[in-house]
C-alpha positions as CSV (number, residue, x, y, z in Angstrom):
1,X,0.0,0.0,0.0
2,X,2.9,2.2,0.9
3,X,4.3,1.7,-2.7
4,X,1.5,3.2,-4.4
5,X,0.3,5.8,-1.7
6,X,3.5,7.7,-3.0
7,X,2.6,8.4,-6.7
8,X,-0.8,9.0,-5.6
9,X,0.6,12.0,-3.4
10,X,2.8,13.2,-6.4
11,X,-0.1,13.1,-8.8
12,X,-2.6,15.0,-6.1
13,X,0.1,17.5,-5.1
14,X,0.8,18.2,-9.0
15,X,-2.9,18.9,-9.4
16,X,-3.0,21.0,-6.7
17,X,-0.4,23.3,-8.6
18,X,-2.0,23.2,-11.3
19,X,-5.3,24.7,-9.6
20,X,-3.3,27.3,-7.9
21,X,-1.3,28.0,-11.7
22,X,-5.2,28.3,-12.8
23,X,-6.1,30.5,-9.9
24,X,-3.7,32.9,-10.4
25,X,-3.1,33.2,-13.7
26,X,0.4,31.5,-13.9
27,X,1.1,29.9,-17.4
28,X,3.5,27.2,-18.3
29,X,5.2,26.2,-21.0
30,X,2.6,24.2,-22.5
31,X,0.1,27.1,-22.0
32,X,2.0,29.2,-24.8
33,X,0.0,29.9,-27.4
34,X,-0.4,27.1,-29.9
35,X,1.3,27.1,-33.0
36,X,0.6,25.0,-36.3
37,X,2.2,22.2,-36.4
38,X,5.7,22.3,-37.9
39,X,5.5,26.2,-37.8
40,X,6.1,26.7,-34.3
41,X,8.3,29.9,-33.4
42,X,11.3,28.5,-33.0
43,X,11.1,26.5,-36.3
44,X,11.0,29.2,-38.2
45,X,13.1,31.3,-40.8
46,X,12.7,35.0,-38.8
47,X,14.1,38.5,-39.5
48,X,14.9,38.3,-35.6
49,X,14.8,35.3,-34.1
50,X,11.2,35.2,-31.7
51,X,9.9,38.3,-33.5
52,X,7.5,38.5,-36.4
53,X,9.0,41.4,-38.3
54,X,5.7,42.8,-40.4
55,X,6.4,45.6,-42.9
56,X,3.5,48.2,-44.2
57,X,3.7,51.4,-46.3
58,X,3.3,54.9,-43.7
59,X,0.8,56.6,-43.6
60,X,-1.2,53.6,-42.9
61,X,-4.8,54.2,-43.9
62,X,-8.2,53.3,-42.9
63,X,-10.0,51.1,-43.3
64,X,-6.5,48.7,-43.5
65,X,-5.1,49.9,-40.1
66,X,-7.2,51.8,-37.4
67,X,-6.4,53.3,-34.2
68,X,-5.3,56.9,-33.8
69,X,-1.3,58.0,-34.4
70,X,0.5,56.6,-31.2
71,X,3.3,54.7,-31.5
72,X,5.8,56.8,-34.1
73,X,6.9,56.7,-37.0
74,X,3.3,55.4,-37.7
75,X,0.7,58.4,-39.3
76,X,-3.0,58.5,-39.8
77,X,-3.1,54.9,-37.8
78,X,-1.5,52.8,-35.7
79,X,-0.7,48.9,-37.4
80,X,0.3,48.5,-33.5
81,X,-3.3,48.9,-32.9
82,X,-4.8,45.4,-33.8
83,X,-7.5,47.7,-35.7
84,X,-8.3,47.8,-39.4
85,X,-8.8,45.2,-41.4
86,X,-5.0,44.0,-42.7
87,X,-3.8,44.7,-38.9
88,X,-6.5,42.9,-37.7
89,X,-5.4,40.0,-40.4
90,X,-1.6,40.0,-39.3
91,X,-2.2,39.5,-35.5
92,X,-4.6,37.1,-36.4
93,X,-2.1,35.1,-38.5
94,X,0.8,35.9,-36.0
95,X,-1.7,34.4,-33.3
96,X,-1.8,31.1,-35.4
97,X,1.3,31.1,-35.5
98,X,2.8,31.3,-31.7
99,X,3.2,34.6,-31.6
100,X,1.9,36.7,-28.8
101,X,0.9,40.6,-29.6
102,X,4.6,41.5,-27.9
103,X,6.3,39.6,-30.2
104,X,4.9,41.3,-33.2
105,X,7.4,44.3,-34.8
106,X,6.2,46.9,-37.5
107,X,8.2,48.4,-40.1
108,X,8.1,51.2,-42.9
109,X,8.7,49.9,-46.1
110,X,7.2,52.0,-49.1
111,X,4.6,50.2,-50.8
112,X,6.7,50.5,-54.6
113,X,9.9,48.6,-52.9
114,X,7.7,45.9,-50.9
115,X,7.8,44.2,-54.2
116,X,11.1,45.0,-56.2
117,X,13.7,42.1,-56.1
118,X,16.3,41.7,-53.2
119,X,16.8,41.0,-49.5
120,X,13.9,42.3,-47.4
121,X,13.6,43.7,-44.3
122,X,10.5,42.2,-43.1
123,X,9.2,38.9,-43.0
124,X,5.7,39.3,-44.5
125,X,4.2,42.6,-45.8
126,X,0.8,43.7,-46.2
127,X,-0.5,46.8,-47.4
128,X,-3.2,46.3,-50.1
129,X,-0.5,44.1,-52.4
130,X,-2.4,42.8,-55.4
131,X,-0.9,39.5,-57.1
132,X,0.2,39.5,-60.6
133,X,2.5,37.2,-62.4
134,X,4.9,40.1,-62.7
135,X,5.7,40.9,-58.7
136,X,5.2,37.2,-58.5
137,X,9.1,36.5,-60.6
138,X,10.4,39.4,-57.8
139,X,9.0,38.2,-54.5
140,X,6.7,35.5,-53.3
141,X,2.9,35.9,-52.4
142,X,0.7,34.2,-50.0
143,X,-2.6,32.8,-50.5
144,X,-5.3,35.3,-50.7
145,X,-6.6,37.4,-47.7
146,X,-9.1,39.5,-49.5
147,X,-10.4,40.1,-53.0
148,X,-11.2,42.9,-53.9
149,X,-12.7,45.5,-56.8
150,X,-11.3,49.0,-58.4
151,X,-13.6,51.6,-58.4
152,X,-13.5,55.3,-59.8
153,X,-13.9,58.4,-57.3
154,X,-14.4,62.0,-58.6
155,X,-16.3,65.0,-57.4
156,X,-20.1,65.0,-57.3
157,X,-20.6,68.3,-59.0
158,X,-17.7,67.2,-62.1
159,X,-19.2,65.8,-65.2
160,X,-17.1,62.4,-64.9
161,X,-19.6,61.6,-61.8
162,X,-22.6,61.1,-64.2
163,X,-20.4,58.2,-66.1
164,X,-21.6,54.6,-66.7
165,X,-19.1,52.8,-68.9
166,X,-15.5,52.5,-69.1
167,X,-15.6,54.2,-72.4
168,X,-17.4,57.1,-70.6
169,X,-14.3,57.5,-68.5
170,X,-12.2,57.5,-71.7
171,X,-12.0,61.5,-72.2
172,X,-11.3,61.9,-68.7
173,X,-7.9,62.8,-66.5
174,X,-7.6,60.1,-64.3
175,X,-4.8,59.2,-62.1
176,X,-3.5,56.7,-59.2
177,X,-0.7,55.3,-56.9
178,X,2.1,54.8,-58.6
179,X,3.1,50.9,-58.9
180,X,-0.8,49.9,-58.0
181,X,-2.9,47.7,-59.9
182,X,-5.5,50.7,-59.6
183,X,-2.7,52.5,-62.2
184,X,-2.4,49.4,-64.5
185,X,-6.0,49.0,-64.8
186,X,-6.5,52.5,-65.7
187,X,-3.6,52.4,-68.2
188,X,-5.2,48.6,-69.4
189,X,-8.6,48.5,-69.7
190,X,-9.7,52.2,-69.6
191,X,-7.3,53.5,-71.9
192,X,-8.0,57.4,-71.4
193,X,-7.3,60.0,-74.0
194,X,-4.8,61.5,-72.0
195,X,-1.9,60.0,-70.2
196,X,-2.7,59.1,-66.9
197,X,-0.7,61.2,-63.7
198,X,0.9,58.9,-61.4
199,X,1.3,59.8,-57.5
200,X,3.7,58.6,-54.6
201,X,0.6,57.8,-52.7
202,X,-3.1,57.7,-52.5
203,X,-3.1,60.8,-50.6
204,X,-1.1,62.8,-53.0
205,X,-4.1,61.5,-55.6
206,X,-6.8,62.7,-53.6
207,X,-5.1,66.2,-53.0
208,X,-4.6,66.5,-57.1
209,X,-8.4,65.3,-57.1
210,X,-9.2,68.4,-54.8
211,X,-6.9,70.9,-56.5
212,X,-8.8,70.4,-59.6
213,X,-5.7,68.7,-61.2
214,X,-7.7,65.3,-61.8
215,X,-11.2,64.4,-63.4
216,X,-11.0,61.3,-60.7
217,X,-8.5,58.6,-58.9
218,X,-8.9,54.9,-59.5
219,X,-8.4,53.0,-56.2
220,X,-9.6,49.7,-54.3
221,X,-13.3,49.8,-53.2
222,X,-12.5,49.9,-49.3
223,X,-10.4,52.8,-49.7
224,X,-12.9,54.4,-51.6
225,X,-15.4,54.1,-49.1
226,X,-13.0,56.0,-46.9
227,X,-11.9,59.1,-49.4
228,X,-15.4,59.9,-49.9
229,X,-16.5,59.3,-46.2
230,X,-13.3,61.2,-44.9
231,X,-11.0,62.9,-47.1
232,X,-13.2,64.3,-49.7
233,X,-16.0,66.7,-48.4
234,X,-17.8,66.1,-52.1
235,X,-16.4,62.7,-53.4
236,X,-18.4,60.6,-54.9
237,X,-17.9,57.0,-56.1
238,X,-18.8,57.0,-59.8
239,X,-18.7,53.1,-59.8
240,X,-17.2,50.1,-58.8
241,X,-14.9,48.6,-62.0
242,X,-15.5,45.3,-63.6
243,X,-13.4,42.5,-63.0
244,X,-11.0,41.8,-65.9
245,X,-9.0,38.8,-66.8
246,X,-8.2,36.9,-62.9
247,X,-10.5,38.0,-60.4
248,X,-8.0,40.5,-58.1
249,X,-6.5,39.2,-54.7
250,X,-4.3,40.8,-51.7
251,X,-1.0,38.7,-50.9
252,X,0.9,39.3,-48.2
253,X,4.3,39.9,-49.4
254,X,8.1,37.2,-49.1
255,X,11.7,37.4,-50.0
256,X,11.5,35.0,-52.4
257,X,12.2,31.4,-51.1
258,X,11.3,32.2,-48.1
259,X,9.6,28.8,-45.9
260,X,7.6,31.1,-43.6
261,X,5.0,31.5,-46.6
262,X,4.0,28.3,-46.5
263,X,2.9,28.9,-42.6
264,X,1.5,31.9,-43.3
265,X,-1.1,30.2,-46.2
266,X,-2.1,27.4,-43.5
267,X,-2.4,30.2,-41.2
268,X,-5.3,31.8,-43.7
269,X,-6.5,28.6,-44.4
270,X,-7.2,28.1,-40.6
271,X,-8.7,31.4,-40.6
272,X,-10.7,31.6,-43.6
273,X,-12.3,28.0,-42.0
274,X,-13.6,29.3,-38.9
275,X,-14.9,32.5,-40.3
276,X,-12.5,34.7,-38.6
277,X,-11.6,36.6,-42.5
278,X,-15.4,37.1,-43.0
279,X,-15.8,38.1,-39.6
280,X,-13.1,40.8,-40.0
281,X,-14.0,41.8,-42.9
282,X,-18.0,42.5,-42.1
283,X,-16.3,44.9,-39.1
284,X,-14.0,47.0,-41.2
285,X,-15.0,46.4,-44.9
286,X,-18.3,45.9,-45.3
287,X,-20.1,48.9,-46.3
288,X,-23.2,50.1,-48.5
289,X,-22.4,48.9,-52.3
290,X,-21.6,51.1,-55.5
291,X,-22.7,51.5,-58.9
292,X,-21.6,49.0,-61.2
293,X,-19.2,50.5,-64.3
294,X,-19.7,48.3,-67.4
């Protein structure tokens, strides 16, 4: 009796600790967060080792990143925030991952040079990267995290506002990001009369929209939700664009080669499963639609 009384003392005292661990909050080990299998921290190709380097073009907008300007260099929003729809996507993943918030790092990388050849400095990026077989020979993309539409912005009281057709929009001066699909598509499939202008940024767009220099911008549908909602006292969106040739997709971005991709697309697999992609995008996408362009 003596012989087995012992073990049975071990195995009460060792649930006893693990009541009090429970009571007060204590984690061990095994309590970490829980990664994918074979994509634990520790198993994977980092930046810095234990730290999720995630790289995003400054100012980060609405509705991608949300949360006032806090943590610095960051403007408009903070990706630090967990708020807006691609931060909201990156803990997420990170989450699946093994990462805790803490070990999550943000850094500035223009959105022209997330996708050019060479060594990067992060170890995913995300900032409204649209896959196309030519960044695809320069870097490698993950599986999708959002599809999405262009869409045409102008001012209400402008003639272009009235248009219905992509060949309506031909006579127009129309201009976008440079390095964006939004550019490509205009210089594509709408094929203006007049060379299109080409900006650093959206921003810089929406202040030639105001200054009279531009008939309208071409951007993603989310973000023009937000110019007309925020930055433009009388934008209107003239019409959501048609898809042409492969439907469009966000990627987050890789150095190409890089193992941690494959992670990352179980990652979105996991998430697109349990509904937490819908889920996120319904709080920080979904809004009232647009007019079709045909």
């Amino acid at each position: 009796m003596r012989k087995l009384l012992i073990p049975c003392l071990v195995l009460a005292a060792a649930a006893a600790l693990a009541i009090v661990a429970s009571a007060t909050g204590a984690r061990s080990a095994s309590a970490a967060p829980t990664a994918i299998p074979g994509c634990g921290v520790d198993s994977l190709t980092l930046v810095a080792d234990g730290t999720l380097t995630i790289g995003a073009d400054n100012p980060a907008f609405p509705p991608w990143f949300g949360g006032a300007e806090k943590t610095k260099p960051w403007k408009v929003s903070d990706p630090y925030s967990g708020k807006g729809y691609e931060s909201a996507v990156a803990y997420a993943v990170a989450k699946e991952l093994g990462f805790t918030k803490a070990q999550v790092k943000w850094t500035v990388v223009p959105f022209a040079n997330s996708f050019r050849p060479g060594k990067k400095s992060f170890d995913f990026y995300l900032t409204q990267v649209s896959y196309t077989p030519e960044r695809d020979r320069a870097v490698d993309f993950s599986a999708s995290y959002y599809f999405v539409n262009q869409a045409v912005v102008a001012r209400k009281s402008t003639p272009i506002a009235k248009a219905k057709s992509i060949s309506a929009l031909k006579r127009y001066k129309l201009g976008a990001q440079v390095g964006t699909t939004s550019y490509t598509y205009i210089t594509r499939y709408i094929k203006p009369s007049s060379d299109p202008l080409v900006y650093d940024t959206n921003d810089a767009a929406v202040q030639a929209l105001k200054n009279g220099q531009l008939d309208g911008i071409v951007v993603d549908l989310p973000t023009a939700f937000f110019v007309t909602a925020v930055q433009l006292d009388d934008g209107k969106i003239v019409g959501k664009l048609p898809t042409k040739g492969t439907k469009e997709r966000f990627g987050m971005v890789f150095q190409t080669g890089n193992t941690l991709r494959r992670c990352v697309d179980r990652a979105i697999a996991r998430l697109t499963r349990n509904g937490t992609l819908k889920k996120l995008q319904t709080t920080y996408l979904a809004r009232a639609g647009a007019p079709d362009i045909r």
